[in-house]
N, C-alpha and C positions, 0 to 999 in steps of 0.2 A: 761527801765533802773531801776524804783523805785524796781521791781519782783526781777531783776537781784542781786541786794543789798541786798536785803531781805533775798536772800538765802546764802549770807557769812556768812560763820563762819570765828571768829579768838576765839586764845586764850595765855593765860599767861602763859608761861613756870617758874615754880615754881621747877623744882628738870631736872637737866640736867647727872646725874651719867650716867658714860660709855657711854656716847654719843656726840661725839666732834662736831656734828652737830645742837647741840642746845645751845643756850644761854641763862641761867636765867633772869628772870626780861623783857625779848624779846616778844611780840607779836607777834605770827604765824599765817600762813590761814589755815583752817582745813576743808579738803572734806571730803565727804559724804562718807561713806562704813558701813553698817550697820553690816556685817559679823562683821569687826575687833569692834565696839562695843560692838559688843556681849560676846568678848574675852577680852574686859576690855582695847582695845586699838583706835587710835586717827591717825586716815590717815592726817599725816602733811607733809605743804611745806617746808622743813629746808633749813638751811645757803646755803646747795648743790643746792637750785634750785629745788631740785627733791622733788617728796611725798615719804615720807615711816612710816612705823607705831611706834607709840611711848606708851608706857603704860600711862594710861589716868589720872594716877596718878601725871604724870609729870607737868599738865595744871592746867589751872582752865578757864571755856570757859567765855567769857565778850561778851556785848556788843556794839557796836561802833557806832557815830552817821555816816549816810551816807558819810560826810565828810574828815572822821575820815580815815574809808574805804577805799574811792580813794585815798587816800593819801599813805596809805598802800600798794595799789596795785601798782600805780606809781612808788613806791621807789623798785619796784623788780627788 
């Protein structure tokens, strides 16, 4: 479980334009895609439940105690 944690990301949604699926001020979970990266974008879980890419300008990635995490996860 400690690996499993280890490997979330979240992050702070700071600029939500054109995108009804985000909410400022919101902490997201952000998977791994290194392609969209590359391109200056942030494979997130939004308001839909679903992943889709968002410009990585939008976030600011944080860290979360283990805690913090499940609690996150739980409330999905």
């Amino acid at each position: 479980m400690e690996k499993e944690m280890e490997d979330r990301v979240f992050a702070l949604c700071i600029e939500n334009k054109d995108c009804e699926d985000l909410e400022k001020r919101k902490i997201y979970r952000i998977l791994s895609d290194d392609e969209a990266s590359k391109e200056g974008y942030l494979r997130v879980i939004d308001e839909s439940g679903e992943d889709y890419l968002y410009p990585q300008s939008y976030f600011v990635l944080i860290q979360l105690p283990r805690e913090a995490q499940e609690a996150l996860l739980v409330a999905r």
